[in-house]
C-alpha positions in Angstrom: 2.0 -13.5 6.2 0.1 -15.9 4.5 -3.3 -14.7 2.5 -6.5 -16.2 4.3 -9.1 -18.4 2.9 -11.8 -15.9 3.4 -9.9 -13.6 1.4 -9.5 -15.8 -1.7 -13.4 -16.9 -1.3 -14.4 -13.0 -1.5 -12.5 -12.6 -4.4 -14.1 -15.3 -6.0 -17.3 -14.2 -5.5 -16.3 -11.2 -6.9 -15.1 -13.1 -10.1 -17.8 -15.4 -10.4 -19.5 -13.8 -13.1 -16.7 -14.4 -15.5 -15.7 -17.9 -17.2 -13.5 -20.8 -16.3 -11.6 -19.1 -12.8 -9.9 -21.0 -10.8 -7.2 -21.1 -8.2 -4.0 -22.8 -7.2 -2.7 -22.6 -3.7 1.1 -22.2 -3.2 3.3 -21.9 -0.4 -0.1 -20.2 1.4 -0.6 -17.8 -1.4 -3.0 -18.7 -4.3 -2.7 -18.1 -8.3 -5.9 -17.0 -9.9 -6.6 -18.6 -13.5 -9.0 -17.5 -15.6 -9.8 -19.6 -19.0 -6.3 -21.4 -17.6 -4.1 -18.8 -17.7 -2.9 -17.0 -15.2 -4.5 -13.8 -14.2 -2.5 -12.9 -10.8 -2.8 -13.8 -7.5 -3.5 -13.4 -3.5 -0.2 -12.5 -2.0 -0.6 -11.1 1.5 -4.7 -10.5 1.5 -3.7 -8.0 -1.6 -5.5 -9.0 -4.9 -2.6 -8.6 -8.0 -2.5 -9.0 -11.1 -0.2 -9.2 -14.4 0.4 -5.4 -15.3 -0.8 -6.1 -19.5 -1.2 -3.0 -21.5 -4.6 -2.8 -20.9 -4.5 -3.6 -17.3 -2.5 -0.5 -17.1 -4.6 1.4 -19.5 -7.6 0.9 -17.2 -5.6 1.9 -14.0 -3.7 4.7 -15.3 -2.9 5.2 -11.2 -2.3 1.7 -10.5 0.0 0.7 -7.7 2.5 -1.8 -8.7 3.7 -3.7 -6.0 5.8 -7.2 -5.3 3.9 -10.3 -4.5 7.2 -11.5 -2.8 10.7 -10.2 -2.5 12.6 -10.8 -5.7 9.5 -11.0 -7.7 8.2 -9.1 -10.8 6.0 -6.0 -10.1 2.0 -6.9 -10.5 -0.9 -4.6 -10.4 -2.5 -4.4 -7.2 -6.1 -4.0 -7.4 -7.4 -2.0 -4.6 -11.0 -1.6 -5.4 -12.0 -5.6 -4.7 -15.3 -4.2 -4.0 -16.2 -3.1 -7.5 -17.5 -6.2 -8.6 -18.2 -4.2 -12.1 -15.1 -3.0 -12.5 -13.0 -6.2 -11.6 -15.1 -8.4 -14.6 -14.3 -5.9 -16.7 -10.8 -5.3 -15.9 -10.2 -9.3 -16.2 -12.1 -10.1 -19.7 -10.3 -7.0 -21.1 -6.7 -8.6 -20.3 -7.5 -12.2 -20.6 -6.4 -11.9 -24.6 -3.1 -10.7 -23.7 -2.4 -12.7 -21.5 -0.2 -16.3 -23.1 -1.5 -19.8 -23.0 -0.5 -21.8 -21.2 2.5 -24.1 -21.4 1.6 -27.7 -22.1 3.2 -30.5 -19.7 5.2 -33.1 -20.3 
């Protein structure tokens, strides 16, 4: 099941506070970027994200769960609504996360 364009739209609301987000869409999921790297993703109408030390610091009862089968284990961040908690969440992990790779 493909993630809807509604979904991604809320959850950029939600993120519009922060700096620099953006998306990609892929195969009818979409990446979520924030300052260019990437953060996590819509897989499914389920918001995940990299699980970084802090990530999982800040959701010592996260849920990890597969974007798609075959795939590393992401944070899944059930509490979209929490527009608080989700900036918060996202500048605290942004640091960890690595640059990204310069094309050829």
């Amino acid at each position: 099941m493909a993630s809807t364009r509604e979904y991604l739209e809320f959850i950029l609301e939600q993120l519009s506070d922060l700096s620099d987000i953006s998306y990609r869409q892929m195969m009818g999921e979409y990446i979520i970027y924030c300052q260019g790297k990437i953060i996590g993703g819509i897989y499914d109408n389920r918001f995940l994200i990299k699980p970084t030390k802090t990530a999982k610091l800040k959701m010592p009862n996260g849920v990890f769960e597969k974007p798609y089968e075959n795939a590393k284990e992401m944070l899944l961040i059930d509490n979209v609504e929490n527009r608080e908690f989700l900036n918060d969440l996202l500048n605290s992990v942004i640091d960890e996360l690595p640059k990204p790779k310069k094309r050829r």
